[in-house]
Biotite code that builds the C-alpha atoms (Angstrom):
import biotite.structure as struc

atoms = struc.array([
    struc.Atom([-103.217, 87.219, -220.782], chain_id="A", res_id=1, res_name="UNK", atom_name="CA", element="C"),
    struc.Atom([-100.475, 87.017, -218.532], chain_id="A", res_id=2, res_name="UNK", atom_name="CA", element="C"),
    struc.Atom([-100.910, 88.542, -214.713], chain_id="A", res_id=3, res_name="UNK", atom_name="CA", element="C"),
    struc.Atom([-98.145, 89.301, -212.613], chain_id="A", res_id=4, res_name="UNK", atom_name="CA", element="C"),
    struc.Atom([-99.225, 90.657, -208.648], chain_id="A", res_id=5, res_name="UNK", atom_name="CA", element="C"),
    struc.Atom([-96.398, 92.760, -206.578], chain_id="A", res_id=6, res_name="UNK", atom_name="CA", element="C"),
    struc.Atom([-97.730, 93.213, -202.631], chain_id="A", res_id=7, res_name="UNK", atom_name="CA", element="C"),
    struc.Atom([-96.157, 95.802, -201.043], chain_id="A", res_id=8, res_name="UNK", atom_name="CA", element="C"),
    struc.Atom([-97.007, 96.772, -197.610], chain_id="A", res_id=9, res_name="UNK", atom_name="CA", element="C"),
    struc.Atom([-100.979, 95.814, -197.669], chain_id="A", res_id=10, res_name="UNK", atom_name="CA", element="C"),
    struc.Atom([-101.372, 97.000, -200.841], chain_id="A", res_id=11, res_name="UNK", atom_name="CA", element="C"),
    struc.Atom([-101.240, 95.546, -204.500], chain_id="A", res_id=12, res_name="UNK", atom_name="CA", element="C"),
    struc.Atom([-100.533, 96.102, -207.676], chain_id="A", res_id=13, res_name="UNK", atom_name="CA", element="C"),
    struc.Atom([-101.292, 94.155, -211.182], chain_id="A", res_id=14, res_name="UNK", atom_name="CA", element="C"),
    struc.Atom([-99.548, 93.795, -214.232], chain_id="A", res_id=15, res_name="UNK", atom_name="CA", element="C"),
    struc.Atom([-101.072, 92.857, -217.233], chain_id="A", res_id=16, res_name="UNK", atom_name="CA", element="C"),
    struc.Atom([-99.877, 92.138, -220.418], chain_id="A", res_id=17, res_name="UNK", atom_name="CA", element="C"),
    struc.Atom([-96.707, 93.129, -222.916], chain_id="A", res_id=18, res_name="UNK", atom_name="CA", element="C"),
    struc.Atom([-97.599, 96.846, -221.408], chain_id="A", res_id=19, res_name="UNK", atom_name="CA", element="C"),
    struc.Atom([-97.076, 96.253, -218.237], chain_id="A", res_id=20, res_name="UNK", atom_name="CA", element="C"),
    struc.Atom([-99.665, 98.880, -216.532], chain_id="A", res_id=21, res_name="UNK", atom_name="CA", element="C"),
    struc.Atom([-100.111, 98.889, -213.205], chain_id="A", res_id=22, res_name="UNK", atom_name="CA", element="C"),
    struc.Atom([-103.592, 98.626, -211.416], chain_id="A", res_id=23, res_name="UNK", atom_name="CA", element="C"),
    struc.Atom([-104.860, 98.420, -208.453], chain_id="A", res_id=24, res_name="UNK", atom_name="CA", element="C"),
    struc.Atom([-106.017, 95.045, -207.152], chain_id="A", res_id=25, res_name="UNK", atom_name="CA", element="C"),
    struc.Atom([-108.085, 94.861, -203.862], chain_id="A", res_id=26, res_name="UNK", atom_name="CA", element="C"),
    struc.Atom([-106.457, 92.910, -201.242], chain_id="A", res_id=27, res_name="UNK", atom_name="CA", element="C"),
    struc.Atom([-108.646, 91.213, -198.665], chain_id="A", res_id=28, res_name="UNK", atom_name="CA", element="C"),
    struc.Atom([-108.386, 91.944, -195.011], chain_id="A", res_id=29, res_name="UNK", atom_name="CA", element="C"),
    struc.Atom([-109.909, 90.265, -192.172], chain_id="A", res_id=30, res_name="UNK", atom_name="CA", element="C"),
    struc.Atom([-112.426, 92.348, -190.297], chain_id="A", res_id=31, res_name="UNK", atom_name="CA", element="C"),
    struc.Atom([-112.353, 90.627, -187.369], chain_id="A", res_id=32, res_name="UNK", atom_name="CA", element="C"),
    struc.Atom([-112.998, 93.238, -184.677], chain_id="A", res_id=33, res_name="UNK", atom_name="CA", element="C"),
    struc.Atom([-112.777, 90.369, -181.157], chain_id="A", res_id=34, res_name="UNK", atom_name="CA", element="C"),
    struc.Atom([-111.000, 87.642, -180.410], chain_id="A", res_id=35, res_name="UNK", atom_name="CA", element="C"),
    struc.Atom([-111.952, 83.988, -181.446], chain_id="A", res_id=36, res_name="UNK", atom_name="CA", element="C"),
    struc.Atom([-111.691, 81.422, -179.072], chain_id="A", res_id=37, res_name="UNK", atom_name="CA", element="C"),
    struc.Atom([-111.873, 77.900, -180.346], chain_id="A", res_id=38, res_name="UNK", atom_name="CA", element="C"),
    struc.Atom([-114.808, 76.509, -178.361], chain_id="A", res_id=39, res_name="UNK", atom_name="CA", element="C"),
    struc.Atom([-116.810, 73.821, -179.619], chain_id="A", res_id=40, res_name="UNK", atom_name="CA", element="C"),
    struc.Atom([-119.987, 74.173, -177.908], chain_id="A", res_id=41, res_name="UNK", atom_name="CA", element="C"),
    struc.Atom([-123.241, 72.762, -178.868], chain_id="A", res_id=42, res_name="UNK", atom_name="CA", element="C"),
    struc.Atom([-125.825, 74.909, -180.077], chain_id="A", res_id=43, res_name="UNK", atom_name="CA", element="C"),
    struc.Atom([-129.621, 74.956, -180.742], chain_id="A", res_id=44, res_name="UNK", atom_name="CA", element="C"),
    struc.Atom([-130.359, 77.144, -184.072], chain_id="A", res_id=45, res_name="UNK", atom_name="CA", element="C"),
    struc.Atom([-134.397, 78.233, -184.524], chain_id="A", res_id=46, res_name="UNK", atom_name="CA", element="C"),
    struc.Atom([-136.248, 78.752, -187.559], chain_id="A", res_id=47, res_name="UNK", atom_name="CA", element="C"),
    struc.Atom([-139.399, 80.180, -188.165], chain_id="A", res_id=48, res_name="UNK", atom_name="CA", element="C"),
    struc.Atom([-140.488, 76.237, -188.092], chain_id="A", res_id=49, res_name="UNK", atom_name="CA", element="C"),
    struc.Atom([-137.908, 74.430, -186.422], chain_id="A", res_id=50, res_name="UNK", atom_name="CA", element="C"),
    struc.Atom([-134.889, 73.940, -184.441], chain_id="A", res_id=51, res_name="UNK", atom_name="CA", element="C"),
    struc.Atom([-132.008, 72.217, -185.620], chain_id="A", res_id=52, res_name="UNK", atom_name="CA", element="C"),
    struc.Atom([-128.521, 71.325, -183.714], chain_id="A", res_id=53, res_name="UNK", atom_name="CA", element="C"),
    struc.Atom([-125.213, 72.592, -184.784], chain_id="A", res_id=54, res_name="UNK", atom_name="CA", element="C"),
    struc.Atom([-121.352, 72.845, -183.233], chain_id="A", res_id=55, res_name="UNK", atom_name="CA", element="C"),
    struc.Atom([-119.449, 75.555, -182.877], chain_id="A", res_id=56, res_name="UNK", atom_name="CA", element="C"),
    struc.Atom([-115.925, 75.875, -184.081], chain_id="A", res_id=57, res_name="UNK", atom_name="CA", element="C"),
    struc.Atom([-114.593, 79.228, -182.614], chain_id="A", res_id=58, res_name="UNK", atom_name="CA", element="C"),
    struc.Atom([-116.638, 82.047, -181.050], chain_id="A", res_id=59, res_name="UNK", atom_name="CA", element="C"),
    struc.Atom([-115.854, 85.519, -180.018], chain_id="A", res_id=60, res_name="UNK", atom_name="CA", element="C"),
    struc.Atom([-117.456, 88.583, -178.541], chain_id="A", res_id=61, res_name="UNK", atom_name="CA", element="C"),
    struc.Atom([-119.025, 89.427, -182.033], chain_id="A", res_id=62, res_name="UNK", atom_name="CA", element="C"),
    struc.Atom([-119.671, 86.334, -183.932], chain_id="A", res_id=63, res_name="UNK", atom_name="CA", element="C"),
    struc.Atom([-119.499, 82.698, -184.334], chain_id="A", res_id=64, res_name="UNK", atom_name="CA", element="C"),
    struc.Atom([-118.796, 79.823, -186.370], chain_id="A", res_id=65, res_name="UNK", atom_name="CA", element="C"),
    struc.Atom([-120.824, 77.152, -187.140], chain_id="A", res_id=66, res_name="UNK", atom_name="CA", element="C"),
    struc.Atom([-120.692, 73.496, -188.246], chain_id="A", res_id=67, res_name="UNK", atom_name="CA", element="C"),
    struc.Atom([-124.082, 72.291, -189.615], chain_id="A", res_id=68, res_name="UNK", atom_name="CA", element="C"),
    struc.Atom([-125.600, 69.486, -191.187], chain_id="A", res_id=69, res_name="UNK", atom_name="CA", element="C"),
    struc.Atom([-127.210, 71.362, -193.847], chain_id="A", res_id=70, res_name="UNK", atom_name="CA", element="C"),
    struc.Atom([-126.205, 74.747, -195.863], chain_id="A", res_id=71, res_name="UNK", atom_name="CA", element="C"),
    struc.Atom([-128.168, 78.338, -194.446], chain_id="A", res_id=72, res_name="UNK", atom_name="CA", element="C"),
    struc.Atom([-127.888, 81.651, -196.878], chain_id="A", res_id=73, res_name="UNK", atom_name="CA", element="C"),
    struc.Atom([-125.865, 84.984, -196.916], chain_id="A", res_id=74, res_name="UNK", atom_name="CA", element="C"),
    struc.Atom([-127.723, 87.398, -195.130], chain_id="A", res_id=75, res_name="UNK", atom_name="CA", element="C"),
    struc.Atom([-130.045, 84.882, -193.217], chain_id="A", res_id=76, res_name="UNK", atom_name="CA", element="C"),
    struc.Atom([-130.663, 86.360, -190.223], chain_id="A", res_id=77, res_name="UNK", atom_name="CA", element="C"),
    struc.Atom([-130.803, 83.702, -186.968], chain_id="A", res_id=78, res_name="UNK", atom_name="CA", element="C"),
    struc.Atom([-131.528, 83.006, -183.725], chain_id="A", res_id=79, res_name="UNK", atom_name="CA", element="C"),
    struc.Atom([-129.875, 80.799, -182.073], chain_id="A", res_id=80, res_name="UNK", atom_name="CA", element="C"),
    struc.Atom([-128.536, 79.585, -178.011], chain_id="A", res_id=81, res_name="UNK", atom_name="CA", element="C"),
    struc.Atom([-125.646, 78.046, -176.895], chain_id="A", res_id=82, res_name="UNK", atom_name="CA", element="C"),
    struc.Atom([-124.433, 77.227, -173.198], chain_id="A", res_id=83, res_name="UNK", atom_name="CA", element="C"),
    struc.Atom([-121.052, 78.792, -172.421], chain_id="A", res_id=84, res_name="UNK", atom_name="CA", element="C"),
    struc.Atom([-119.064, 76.637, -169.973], chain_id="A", res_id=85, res_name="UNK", atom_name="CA", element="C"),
    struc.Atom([-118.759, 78.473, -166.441], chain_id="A", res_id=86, res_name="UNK", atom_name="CA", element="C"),
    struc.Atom([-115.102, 77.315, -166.331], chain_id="A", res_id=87, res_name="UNK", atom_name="CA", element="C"),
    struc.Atom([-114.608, 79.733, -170.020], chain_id="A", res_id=88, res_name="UNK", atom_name="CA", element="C"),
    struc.Atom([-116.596, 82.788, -167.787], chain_id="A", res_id=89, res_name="UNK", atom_name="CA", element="C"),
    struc.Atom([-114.942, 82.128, -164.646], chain_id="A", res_id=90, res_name="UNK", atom_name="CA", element="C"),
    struc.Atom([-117.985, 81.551, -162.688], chain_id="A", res_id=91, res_name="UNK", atom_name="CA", element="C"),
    struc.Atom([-119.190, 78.238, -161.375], chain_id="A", res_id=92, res_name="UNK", atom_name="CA", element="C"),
    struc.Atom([-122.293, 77.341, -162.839], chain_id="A", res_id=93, res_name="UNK", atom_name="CA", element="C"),
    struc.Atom([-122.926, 77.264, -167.401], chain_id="A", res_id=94, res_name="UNK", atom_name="CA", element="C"),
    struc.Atom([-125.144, 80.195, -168.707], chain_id="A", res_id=95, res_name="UNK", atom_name="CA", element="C"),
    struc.Atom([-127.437, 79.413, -171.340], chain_id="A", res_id=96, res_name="UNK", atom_name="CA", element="C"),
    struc.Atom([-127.081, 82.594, -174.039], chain_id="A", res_id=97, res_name="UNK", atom_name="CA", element="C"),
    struc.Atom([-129.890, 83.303, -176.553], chain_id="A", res_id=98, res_name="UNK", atom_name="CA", element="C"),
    struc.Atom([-128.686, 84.944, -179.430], chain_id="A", res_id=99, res_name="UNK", atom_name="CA", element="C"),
    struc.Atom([-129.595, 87.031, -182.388], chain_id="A", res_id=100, res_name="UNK", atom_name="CA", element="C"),
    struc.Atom([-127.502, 87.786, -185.208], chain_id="A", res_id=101, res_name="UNK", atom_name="CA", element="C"),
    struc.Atom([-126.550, 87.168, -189.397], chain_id="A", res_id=102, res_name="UNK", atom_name="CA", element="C"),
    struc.Atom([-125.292, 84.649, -191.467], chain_id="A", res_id=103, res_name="UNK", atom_name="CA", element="C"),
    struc.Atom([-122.156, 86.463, -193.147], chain_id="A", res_id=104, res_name="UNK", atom_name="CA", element="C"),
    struc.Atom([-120.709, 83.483, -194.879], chain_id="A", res_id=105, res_name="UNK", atom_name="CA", element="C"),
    struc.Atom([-121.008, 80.304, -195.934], chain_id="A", res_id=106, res_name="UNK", atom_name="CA", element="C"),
    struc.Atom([-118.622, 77.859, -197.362], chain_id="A", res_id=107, res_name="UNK", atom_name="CA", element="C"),
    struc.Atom([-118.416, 73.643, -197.234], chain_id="A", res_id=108, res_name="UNK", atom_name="CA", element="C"),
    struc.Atom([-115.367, 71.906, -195.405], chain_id="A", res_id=109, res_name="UNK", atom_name="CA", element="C"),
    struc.Atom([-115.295, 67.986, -196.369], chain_id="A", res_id=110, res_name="UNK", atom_name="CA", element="C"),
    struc.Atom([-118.434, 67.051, -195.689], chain_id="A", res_id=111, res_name="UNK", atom_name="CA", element="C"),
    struc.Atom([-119.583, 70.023, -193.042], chain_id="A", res_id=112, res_name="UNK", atom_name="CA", element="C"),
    struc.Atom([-121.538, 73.099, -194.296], chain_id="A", res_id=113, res_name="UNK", atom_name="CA", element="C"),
    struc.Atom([-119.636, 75.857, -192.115], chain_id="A", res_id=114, res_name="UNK", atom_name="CA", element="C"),
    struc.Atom([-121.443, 79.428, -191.217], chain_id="A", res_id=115, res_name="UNK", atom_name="CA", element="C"),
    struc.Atom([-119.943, 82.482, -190.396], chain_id="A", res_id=116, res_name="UNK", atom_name="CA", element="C"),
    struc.Atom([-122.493, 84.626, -188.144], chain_id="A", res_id=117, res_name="UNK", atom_name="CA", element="C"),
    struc.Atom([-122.778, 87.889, -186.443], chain_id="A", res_id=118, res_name="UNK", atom_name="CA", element="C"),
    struc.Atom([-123.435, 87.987, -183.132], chain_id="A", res_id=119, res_name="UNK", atom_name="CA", element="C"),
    struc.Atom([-126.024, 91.261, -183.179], chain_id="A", res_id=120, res_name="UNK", atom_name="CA", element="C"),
    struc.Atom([-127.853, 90.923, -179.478], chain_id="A", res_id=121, res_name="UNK", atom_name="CA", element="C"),
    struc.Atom([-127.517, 88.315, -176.701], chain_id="A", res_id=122, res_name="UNK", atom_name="CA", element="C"),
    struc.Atom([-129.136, 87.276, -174.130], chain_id="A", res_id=123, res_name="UNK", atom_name="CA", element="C"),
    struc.Atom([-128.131, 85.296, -170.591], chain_id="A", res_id=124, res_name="UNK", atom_name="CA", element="C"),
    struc.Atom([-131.188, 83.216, -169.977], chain_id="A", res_id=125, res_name="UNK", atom_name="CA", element="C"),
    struc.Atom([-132.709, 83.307, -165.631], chain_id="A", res_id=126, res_name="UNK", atom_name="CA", element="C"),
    struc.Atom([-131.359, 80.458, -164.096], chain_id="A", res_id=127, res_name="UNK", atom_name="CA", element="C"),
])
């Protein structure tokens, strides 16, 4: 069956076969509602168990992504803290941040398991 996609102006349209009807096919948008700032911080993520390490590879206001050593699930939810540089805040001194939030998705890069994860509630730990 032959396909043949026409994008016009966000949306799309699909023909298929000698008839050449037109559908509808769903293009995908980023919903990316903050900016991402390509930090790569180190971060400590907790389990119900454990703690395990992981990198960051760009964080914003509303989420973060990971680079881990080991694959986590859609819809995972985590906890997880990370020490934001005082130079990035503007203030002289790093802030640990606790976090809460969701895995979102999930994907492998070479040899890196990379998560996608909400940032729901956070946290500046005393000093």
């Amino acid at each position: 069956m032959e396909y043949a996609t026409i994008v016009s102006q966000g949306s799309a349209m699909r023909a298929s076969g000698p008839s050449s009807v037109l559908s509808p096919v769903p293009v995908r948008q980023e919903v990316r509602c903050a900016v991402r700032f390509p930090l790569e911080l180190s971060a400590v993520i907790f389990d119900e168990d454990r703690s395990y390490a992981a990198k960051t590879r760009n964080i914003s206001a509303s989420g973060v992504l990971f680079e881990l050593d080991h694959s986590v699930s859609v819809g995972e939810n985590l906890r997880f803290s990370l020490r934001m540089p005082g130079q990035v805040l503007g203030i002289e001194h790093d802030v640990l941040v606790h976090c809460t939030g969701r895995v979102v998705r999930c994907y492998l890069s070479e040899d890196q398991h990379l998560a996608a994860a909400t940032i729901d509630e956070y946290q500046f730990a005393a000093q």
